[in-house]
Structure formats: C-alpha cells, structure tokens
C-alpha positions in Angstrom: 6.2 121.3 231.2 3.7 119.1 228.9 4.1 118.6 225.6 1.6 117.2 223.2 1.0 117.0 219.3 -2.4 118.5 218.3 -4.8 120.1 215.8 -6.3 123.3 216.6 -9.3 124.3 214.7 -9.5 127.5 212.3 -11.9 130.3 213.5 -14.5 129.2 210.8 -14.3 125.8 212.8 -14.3 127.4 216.1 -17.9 129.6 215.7 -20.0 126.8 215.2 -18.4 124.9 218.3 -18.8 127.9 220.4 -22.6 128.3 219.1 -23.0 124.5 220.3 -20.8 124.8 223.5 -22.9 128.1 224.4 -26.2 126.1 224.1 -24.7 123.0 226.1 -23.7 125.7 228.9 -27.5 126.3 229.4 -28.5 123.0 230.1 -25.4 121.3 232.1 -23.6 124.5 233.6 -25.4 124.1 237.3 -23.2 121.0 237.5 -19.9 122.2 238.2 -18.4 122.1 235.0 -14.8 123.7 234.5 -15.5 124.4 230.6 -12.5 124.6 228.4 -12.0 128.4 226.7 -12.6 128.2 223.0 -8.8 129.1 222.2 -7.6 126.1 224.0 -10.2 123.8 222.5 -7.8 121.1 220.0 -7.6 117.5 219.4 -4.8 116.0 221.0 -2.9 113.3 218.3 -0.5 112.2 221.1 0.5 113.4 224.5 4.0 113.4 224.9 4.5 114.1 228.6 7.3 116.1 229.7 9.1 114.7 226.9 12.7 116.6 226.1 12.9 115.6 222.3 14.5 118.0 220.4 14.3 116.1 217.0 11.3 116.9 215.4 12.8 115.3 211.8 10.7 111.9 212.1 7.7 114.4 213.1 7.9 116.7 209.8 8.6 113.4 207.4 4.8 112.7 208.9 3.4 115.2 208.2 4.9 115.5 204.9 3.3 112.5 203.9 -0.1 113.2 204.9 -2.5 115.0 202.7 -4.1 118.1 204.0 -7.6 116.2 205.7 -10.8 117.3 206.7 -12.4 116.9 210.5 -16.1 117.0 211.8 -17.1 116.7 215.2 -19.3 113.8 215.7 -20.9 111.9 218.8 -20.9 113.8 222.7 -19.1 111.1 225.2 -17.2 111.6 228.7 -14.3 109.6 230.2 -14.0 107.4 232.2 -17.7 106.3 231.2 -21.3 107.7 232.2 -21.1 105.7 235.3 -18.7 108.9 237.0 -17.5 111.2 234.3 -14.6 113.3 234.9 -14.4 114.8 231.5 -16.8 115.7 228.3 -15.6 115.5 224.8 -17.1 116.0 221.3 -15.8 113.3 219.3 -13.7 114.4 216.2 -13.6 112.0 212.4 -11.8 112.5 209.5 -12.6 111.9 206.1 -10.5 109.0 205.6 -11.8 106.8 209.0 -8.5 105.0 210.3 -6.5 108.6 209.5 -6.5 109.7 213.0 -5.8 106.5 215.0 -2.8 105.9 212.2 -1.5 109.2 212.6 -1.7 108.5 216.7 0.3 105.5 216.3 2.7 106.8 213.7 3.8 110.1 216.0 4.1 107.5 219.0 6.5 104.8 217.2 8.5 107.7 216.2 8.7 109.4 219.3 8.7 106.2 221.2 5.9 107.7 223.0 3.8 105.3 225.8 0.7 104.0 224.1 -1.7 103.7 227.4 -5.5 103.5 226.8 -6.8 103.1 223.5 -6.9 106.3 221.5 -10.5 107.8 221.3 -10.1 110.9 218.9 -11.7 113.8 221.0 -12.0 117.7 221.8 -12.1 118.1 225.4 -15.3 120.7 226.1 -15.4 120.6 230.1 -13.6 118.7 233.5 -14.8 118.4 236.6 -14.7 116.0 239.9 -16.0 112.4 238.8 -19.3 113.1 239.1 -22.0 110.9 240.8 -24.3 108.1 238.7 -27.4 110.5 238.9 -25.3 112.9 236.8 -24.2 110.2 234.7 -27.7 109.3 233.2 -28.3 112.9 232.6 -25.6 112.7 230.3 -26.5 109.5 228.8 -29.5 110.8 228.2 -29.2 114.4 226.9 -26.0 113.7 224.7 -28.0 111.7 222.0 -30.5 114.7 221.7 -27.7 117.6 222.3 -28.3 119.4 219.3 -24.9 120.8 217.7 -23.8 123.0 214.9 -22.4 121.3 212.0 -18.4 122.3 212.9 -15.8 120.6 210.1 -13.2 121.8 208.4 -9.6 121.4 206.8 -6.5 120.3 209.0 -3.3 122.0 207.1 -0.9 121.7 210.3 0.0 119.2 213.1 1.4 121.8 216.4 3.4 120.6 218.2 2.3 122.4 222.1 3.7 122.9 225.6 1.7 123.8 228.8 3.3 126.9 230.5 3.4 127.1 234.2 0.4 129.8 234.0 -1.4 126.8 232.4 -1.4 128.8 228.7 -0.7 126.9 226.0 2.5 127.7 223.2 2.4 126.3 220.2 6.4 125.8 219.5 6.3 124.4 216.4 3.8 124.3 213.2 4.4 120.7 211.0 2.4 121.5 207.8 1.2 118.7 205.8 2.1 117.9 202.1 0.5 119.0 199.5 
C-alpha cells in the first residue's frame, strides 16, 4: 500500500473548490477526464511509496515547529506539460512562499525519502490518458481565463495517508502543528 504525507482541506475550503471544479466539468468533461471526488482532493507534501516506517517521531518534531499556515489555490497547470497532459492540478501557496517546498524537503531528509522531480505544490483535480497536442492548447488556452472561486484557508494538521486496495484513502495518523 502507498503512503504519502498530505493536507486535506476543511469543508469551508472544500465548497468553493467544488463550486470551481463543477464549472470546469462543463467546459472540459467531453474529454475523458477521470475527475478526482472532492473527499480525496489534498495536497500531497511528500509521497512516501510503500514505505514501512513506523517512526513517525522526526515527523511530529516537524510539525511541532511549524506554525499553523494558511493555503490558497492559485494558477490551473497539468503534468507532464500542455504538450500531452496526463494530469490537471490547481496549484496551492502559502502565506509564507518557500513554506511548502521547505516542509517537502524537511519530511524527505527525515524520512530519507527519494527526491525525483522538482516539487510543484498541487491539488490533483482530474487524470486521464496523455492527451493529444490539440487538447493541450485547449488547456493552455482556457486555464488563464478559468474562472475559480476564491478557496483558502488554515492548515492545522499534516496526515499522514495510505491507499487501500479498494483505492480509498485512510488517514493513519493526524501530526498537528504548534501553536
């Protein structure tokens, strides 16, 4: 089973990404989107793998340092690029700009965690096949006119999460932050 640190937004951060997601659906769903449901929607601070750690200690002293922060979803992108995108995302910043990437970095040197591609703060919205180039400039050109609700709000907790075999998420552990 995966495991993965993440942040999982409140329901009063939730509604005005659904409102947002719900419009998007209109314009892009003919394109064989998978959309991601609402109650798996989170940003992912490091992907651990099938990582067997059982010592979450250098985890909590994290957390325990960081000050209760406060998200907003940003700019629309998709991996690998707009060339054949595989994946949309709503990017995610925090009030103090370097937090996230510091945080990403901190988790993976205490977990000694593989650092792969650079780490691009996101919310995964849908997947789907890598789509063709004509697709690919109808993103490019909608997502800097997608209108979008205003969605922010206060991280309290770092969850550490494992994938179940029905593809479910369970959150096994809740890190709060310091105060």
């Amino acid at each position: 089973m995966q495991r993965f640190l993440a942040i999982f937004p409140p329901d009063d951060g939730l509604e005005p990404m659904e409102l947002s997601i719900r419009r998007w659906h209109e314009k892009l769903d003919r394109q064989g989107l998978k959309w991601v449901p609402s109650h798996k929607l989170h940003l992912t601070l490091l992907f651990l793998g099938g990582s067997e750690t059982s010592d979450w200690t250098s985890v909590e002293a994290i957390c325990s340092e960081t000050k209760p922060f406060r998200l907003s979803m940003s700019k629309l992108g998709c991996f690998p690029d707009f060339r054949r995108p595989g994946v949309l995302w709503w990017g995610v910043d925090a009030d103090q700009p370097e937090l996230l990437a510091d945080l990403h970095l901190k988790f993976a040197d205490a977990l000694d965690a593989e650092l792969d591609d650079p780490y691009v703060p996101h919310v995964t919205l849908a997947r789907m096949r890598p789509a063709s180039r004509p697709f690919g400039m109808v993103l490019s050109n909608y997502f800097p006119i997608a209108k979008y609700e205003e969605a922010a709000w206060m991280v309290h907790e770092i969850c550490l999460v494992e994938t179940q075999l029905d593809n479910s998420y369970k959150i096994i552990h809740r890190f709060p932050l310091g105060r």
